[in-house]
C-alpha positions in Angstrom: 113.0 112.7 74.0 113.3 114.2 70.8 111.1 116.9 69.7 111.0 115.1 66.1 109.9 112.4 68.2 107.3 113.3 69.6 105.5 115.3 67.0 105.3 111.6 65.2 103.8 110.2 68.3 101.6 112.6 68.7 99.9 113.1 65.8 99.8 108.2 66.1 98.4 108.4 69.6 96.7 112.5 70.9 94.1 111.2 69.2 93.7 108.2 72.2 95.0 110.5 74.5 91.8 112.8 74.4 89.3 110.3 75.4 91.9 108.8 78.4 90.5 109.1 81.3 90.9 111.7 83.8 90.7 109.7 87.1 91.0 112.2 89.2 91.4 116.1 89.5 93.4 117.8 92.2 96.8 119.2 92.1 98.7 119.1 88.9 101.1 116.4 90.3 101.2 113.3 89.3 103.5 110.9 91.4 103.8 106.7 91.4 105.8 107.5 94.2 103.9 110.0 94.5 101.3 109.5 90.8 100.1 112.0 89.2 98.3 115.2 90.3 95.4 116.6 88.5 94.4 119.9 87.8 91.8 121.7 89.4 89.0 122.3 86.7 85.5 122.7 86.2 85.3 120.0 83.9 87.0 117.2 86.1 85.0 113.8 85.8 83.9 112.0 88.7 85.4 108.9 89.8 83.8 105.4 91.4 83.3 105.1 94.9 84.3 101.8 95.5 84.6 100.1 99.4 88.7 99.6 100.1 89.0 95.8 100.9 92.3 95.3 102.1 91.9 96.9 105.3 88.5 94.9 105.9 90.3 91.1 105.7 91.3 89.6 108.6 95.2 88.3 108.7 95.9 86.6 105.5 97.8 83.3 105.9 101.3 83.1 103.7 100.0 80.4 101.8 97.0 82.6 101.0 98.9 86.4 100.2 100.1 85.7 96.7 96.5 85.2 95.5 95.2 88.0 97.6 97.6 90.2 96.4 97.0 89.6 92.9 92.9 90.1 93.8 93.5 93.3 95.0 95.5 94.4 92.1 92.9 92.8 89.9 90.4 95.1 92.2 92.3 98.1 91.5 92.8 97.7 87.7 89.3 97.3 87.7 88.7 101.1 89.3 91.2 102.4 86.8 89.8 101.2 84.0 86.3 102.7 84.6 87.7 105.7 85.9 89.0 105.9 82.6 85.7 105.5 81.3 83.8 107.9 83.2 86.5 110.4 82.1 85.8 109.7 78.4 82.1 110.5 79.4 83.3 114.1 80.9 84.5 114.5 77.8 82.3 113.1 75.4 78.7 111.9 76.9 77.0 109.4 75.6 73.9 107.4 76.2 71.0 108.2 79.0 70.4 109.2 82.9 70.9 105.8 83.5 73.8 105.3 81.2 76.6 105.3 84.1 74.2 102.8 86.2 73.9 100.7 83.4 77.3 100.3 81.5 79.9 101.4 84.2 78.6 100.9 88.2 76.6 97.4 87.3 79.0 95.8 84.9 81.8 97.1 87.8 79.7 95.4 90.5 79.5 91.8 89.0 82.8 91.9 88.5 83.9 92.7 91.5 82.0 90.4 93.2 84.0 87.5 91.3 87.0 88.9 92.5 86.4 89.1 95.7 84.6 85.4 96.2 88.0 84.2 94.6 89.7 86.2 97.6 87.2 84.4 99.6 88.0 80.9 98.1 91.8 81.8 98.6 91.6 81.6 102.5 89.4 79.1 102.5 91.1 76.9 100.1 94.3 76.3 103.0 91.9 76.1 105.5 91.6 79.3 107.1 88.2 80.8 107.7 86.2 82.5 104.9 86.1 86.1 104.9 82.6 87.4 104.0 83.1 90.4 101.4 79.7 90.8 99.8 78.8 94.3 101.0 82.1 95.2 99.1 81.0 95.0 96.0 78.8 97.9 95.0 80.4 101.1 94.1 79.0 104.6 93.4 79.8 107.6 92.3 82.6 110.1 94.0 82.1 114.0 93.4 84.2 115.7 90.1 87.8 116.3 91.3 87.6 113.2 94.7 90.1 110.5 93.6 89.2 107.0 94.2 90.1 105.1 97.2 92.1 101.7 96.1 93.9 99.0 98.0 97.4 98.9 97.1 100.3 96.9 97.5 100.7 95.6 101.0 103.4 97.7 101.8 102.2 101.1 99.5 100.6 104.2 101.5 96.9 104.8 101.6 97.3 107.8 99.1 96.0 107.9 95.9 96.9 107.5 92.3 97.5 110.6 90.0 95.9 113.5 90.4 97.1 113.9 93.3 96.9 110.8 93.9 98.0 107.7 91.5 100.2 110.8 90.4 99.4 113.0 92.8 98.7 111.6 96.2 95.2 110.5 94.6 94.9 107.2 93.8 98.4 106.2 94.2 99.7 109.2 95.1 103.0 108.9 96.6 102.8 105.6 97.6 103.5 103.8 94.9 102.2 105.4 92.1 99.6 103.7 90.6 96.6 102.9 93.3 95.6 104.8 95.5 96.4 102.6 98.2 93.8 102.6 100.2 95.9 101.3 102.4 98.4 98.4 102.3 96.7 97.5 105.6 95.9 94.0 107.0 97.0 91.7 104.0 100.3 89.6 104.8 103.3 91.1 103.1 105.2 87.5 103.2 104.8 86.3 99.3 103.2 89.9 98.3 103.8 91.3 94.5 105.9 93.7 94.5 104.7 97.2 92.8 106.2 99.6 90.4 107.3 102.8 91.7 106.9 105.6 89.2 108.6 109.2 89.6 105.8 111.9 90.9 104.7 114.1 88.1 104.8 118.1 89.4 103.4 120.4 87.0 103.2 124.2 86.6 99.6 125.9 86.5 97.6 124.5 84.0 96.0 126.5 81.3 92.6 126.1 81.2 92.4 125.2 77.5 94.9 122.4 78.2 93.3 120.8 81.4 90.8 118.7 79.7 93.9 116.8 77.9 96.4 117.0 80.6 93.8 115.2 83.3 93.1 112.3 80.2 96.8 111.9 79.8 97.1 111.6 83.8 94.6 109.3 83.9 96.2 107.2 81.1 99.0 107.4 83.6 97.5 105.8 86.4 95.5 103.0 84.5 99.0 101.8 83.2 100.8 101.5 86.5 97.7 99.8 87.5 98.1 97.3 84.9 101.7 96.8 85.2 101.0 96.2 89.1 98.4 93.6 88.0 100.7 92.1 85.8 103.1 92.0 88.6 100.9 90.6 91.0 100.0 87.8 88.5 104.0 87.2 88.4 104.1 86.6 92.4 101.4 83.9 92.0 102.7 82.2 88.5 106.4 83.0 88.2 107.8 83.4 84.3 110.7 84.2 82.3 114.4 84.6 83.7 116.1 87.5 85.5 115.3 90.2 83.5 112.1 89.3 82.4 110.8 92.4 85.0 112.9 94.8 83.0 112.1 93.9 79.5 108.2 92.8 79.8 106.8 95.2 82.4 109.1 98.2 83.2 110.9 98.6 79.8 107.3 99.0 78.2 105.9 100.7 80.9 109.0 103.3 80.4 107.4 103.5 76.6 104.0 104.2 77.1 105.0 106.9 79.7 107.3 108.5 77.5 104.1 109.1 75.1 101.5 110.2 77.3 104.3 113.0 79.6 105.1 113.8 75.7 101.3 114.2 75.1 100.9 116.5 78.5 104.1 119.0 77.2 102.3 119.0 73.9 99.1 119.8 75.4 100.7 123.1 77.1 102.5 124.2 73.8 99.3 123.8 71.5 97.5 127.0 74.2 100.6 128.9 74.0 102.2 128.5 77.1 105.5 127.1 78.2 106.4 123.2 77.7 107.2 121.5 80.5 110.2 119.1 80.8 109.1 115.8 81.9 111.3 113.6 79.9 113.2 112.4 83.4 110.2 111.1 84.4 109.7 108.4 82.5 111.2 105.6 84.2 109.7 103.8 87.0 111.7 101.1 89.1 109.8 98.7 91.7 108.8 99.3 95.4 
């Protein structure tokens, strides 16, 4: 990437970059195939604590696993995007005590409860027996720095994404690089969405002056290989476009955003003095 380059982008999107969400702190490693790690720091923001549901279904019937598959990723986005929100809080609180209750864990519960009666309606649309998943919709809260447990693609790792997880073994750490996989347990394989597998993101020690930015931009990191899974998943269940539609709607993009928010991470390191890091190779994600 050009250092012209990125100076542009920066000074279009740091501003977004601040208030991403820092979705989990651990190790500063970020890895899709491994996501991305986070830093250690006092100022980590917590992360949901949501019940993993793949591993809880019984054997998902073929007929059944597209439309699973894309629930699960639709249950996964879900835990990005508020992770992403509860990383904004860290940053900049808003609202009351009950604030997180109110706008984040409630909204998060009625949602997921609609997601998971339509995996319930999958199996019992062909016939098969209806899986009860009610108790799996409440979430609470995980302690600063614990990465959020997710489901995965069938065949991804139980790791997590970024911060040591989706980027760093913590919610899709190493697995695939974008959920935690919480396992790719039980769920049928046959007719599964395939998921994007992102390069793991190692990074030097963080200064503390920069960690605040560089666990936003890891966040932003996970929540967009969570979409582009999502979006893949949605592509296993309603198939579109010709042979490269993959390429140029979902990875080419995906390649984009990435390039702006490792840019964002090497800037944060340069504006506290201390030595950029080269990330520009890891950019470019393929598929698992």
């Amino acid at each position: 990437m050009a250092r012209g380059t990125r100076k542009t982008a920066v000074l279009k999107l740091g501003g977004v970059g601040a208030l991403a969400a820092l979705l989990f702190a651990g190790g500063l490693q970020l890895a899709s195939a491994g996501e991305n790690g986070r830093p250690a720091t006092t100022a980590a923001a917590q992360t949901v604590n949501c019940p993993t549901v793949r591993d809880k279904l019984p054997a998902v019937p073929a007929a059944a696993a597209a439309q699973v598959e894309r629930e699960l990723a639709n249950l996964d986005q879900e835990i990005a995007r508020q992770n992403e929100r509860l990383a904004r809080q860290a940053v900049r609180p808003e609202g009351g005590p009950n604030f997180v209750d109110n706008a984040i864990l409630g909204p998060l519960r009625n949602k997921r409860i609609a997601v998971l009666d339509r995996i319930e309606i999958a199996f019992n649309r062909i016939g098969a027996q209806r899986p009860d998943l009610d108790a799996l919709a409440a979430c609470s809260l995980n302690a600063p720095g614990v990465p959020s447990a997710v489901n995965g693609g069938a065949t991804q790792g139980s790791d997590g994404r970024n911060g040591a997880g989706q980027n760093g073994n913590g919610q899709n750490g190493n697995g695939q690089g974008g959920n935690g996989n919480a396992g790719g347990q039980d769920g049928n394989a046959g007719g599964a969405a395939r998921t994007v597998d992102c390069p793991r993101v190692d990074l030097p020690a963080v200064p503390a002056a920069a960690a605040a930015q560089v666990q936003a931009e890891l966040a932003t990191l996970d929540k967009q290989i969570a979409e582009a899974d999502a979006r893949l998943a949605r592509l296993a269940v309603r198939p579109e476009g010709g042979p490269a539609f993959i390429d140029n709607a979902i990875l080419g993009p995906l390649r984009s955003k990435r390039v702006a928010a490792l840019d964002r991470i090497e800037i944060a390191f340069n504006r506290v003095g201390a030595q950029r890091p080269d990330l520009d190779a890891l950019a470019t994600c393929g598929l698992n």
